[in-house]
Backbone as ProteinMPNN parsed JSONL, in Angstrom:
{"seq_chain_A": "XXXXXXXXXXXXXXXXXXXXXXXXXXXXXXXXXXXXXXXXXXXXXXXXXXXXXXXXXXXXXXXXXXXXXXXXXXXX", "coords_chain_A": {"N_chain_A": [[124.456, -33.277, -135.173], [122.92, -30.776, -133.414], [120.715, -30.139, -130.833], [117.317, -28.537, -131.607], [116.083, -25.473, -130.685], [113.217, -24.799, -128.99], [111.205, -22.993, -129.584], [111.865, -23.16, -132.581], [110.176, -23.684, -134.41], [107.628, -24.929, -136.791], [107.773, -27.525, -137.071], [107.793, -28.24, -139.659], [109.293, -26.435, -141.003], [108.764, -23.372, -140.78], [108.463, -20.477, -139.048], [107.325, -20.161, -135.869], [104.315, -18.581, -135.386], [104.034, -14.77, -133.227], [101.796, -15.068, -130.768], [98.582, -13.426, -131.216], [97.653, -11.844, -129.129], [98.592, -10.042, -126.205], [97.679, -10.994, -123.727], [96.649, -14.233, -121.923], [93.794, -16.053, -123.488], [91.588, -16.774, -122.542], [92.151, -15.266, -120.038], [90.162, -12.749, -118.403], [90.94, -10.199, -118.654], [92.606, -10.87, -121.276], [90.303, -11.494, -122.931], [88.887, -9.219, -122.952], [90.817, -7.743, -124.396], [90.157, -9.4, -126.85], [87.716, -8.551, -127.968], [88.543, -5.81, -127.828], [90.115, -5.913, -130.072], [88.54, -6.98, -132.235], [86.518, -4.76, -132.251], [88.181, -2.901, -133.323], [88.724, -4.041, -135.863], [86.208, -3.599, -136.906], [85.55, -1.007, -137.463], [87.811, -0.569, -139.355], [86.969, -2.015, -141.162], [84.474, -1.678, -144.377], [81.184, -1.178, -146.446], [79.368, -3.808, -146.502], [80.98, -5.628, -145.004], [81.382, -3.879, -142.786], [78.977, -3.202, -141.687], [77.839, -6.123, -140.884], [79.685, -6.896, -139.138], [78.874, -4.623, -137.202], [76.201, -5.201, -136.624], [76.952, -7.831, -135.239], [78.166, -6.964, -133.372], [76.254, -5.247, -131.792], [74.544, -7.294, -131.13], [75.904, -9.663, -129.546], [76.442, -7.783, -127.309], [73.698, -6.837, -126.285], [72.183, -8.72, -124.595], [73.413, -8.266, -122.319], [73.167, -5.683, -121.862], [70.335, -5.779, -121.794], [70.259, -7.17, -119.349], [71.358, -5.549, -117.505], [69.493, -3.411, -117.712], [67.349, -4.864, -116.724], [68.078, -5.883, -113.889], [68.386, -2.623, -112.952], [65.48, -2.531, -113.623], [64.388, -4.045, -111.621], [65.404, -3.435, -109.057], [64.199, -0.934, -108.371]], "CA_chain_A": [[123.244, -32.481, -135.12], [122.204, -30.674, -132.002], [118.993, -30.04, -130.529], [116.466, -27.248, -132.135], [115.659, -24.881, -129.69], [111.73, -24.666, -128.295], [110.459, -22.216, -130.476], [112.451, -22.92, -133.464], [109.474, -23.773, -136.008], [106.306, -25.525, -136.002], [107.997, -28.471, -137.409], [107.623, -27.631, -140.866], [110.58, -25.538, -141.639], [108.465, -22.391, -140.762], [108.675, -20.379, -137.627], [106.055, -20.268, -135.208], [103.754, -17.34, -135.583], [103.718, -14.798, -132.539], [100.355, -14.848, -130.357], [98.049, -11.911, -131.495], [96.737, -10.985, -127.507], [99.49, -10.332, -125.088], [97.301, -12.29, -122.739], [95.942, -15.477, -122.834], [92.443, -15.886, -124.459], [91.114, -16.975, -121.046], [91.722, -14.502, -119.15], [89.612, -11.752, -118.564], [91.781, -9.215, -119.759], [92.394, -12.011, -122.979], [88.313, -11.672, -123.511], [89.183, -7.464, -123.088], [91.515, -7.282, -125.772], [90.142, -9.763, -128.022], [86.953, -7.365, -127.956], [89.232, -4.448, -128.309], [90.829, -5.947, -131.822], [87.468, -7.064, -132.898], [85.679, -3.301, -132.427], [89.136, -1.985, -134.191], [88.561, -4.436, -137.127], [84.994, -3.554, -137.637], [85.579, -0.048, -137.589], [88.372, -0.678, -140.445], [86.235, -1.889, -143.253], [83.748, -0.9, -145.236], [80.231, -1.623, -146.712], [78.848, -5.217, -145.921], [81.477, -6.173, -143.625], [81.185, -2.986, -141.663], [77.368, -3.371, -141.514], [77.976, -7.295, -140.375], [80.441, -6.183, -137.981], [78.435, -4.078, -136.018], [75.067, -6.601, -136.049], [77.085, -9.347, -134.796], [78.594, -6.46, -131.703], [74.664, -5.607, -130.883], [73.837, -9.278, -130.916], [77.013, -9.894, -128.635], [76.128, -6.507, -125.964], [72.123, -7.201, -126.026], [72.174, -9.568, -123.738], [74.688, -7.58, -121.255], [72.301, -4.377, -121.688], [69.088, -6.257, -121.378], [70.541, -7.47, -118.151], [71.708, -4.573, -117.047], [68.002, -2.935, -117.812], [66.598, -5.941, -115.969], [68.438, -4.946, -112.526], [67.761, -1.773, -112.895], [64.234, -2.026, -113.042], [64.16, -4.598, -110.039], [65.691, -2.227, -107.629], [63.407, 0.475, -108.456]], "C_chain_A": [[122.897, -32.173, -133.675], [121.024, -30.935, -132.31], [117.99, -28.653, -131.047], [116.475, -26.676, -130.137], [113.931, -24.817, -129.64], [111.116, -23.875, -129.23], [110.864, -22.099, -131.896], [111.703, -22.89, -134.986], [108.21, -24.649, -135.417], [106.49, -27.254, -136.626], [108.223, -28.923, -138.918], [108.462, -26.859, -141.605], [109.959, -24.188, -141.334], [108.471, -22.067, -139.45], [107.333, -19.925, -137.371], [105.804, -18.692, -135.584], [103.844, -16.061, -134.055], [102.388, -14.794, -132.665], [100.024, -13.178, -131.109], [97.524, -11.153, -130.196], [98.514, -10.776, -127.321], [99.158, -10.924, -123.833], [96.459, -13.255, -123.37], [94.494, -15.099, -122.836], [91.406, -16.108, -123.304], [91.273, -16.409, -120.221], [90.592, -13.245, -119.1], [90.349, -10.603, -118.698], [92.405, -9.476, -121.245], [91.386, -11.223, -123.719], [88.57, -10.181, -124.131], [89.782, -7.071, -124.425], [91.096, -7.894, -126.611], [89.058, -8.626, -128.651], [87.327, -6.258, -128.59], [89.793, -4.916, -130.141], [89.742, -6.163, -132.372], [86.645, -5.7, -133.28], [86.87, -2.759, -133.752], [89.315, -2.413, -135.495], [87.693, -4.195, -137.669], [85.222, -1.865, -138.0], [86.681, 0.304, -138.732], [87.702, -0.911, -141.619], [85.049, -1.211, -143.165], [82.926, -1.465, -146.322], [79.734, -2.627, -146.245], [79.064, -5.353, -144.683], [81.199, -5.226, -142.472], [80.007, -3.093, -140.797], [77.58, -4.689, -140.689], [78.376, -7.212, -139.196], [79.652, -6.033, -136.835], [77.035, -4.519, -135.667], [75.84, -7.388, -134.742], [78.07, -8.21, -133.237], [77.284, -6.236, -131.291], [74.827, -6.961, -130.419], [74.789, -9.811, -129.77], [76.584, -8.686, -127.194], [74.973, -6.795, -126.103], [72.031, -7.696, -125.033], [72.729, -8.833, -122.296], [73.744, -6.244, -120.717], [70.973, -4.699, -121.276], [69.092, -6.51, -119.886], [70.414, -6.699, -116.96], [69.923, -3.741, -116.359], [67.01, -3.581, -116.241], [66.776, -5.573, -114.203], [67.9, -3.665, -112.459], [66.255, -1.521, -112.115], [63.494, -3.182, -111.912], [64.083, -4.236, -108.755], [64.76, -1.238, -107.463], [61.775, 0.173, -107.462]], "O_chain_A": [[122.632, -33.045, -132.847], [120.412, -31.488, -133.224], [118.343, -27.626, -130.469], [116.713, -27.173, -129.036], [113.51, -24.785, -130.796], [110.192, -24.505, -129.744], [110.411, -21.158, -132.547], [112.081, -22.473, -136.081], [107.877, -24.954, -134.272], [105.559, -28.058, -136.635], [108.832, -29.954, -139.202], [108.297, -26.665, -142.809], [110.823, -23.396, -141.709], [108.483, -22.958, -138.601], [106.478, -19.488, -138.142], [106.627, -17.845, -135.931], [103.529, -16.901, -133.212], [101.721, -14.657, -133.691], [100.757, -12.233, -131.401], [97.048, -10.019, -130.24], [99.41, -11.206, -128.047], [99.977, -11.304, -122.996], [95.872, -13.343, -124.448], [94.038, -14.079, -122.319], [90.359, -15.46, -123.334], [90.612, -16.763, -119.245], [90.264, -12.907, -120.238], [89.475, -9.865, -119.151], [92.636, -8.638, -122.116], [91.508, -10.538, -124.734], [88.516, -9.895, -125.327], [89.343, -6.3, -125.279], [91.381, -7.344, -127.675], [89.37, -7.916, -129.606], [86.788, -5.74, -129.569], [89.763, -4.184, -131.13], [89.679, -5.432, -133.361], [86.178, -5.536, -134.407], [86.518, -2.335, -134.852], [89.855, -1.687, -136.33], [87.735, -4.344, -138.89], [84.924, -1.635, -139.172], [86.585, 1.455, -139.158], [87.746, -0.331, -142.704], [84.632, -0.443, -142.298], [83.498, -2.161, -147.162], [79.511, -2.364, -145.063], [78.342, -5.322, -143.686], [80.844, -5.634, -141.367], [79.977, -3.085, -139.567], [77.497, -4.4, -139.496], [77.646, -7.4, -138.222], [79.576, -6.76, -135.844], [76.62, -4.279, -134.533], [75.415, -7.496, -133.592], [78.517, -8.795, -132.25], [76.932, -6.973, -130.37], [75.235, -7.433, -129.358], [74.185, -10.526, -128.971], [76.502, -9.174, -126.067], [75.266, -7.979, -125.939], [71.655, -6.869, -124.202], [72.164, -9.107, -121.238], [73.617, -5.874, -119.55], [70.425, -3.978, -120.443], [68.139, -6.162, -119.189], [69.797, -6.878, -115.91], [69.438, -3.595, -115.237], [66.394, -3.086, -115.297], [65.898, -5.136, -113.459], [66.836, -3.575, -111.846], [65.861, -0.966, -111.089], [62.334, -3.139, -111.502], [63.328, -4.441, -107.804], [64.573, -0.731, -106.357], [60.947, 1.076, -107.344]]}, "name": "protein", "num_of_chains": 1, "seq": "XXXXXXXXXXXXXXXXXXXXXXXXXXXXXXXXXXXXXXXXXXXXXXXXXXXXXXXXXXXXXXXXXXXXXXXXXXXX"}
């Protein structure tokens, strides 16, 4: 018996899955794309989830825009 190779399974007889980013989840280009698959999933379904979806992206940008606002009207 050799040796498996590194990626040969997850130990289980099944093979590893690839990653779904092409970067890691920590980077800030990670964060970018996870963002990007999340908008492109909400914009796939339909009724509830769609509605859910796009709550829970307000509720996520609020904060970012409020901010934003906030500077704004500091400088002024």
């Amino acid at each position: 018996m050799g040796r498996k190779p590194r990626n040969a399974g997850a130990g289980n007889g099944r093979p590893v899955p690839a990653p779904l980013t092409h970067h890691s989840p920590y980077t800030f280009e990670g964060q970018i794309e996870q963002l990007g698959m999340f908008a492109s999933g909400v914009r796939r379904r339909k009724g509830w989830r769609r509605l859910a979806g796009r709550i829970l992206a307000l509720v996520i940008l609020l904060p970012f825009l409020a901010g934003i606002v906030a500077v704004i009207i500091q400088h002024l």
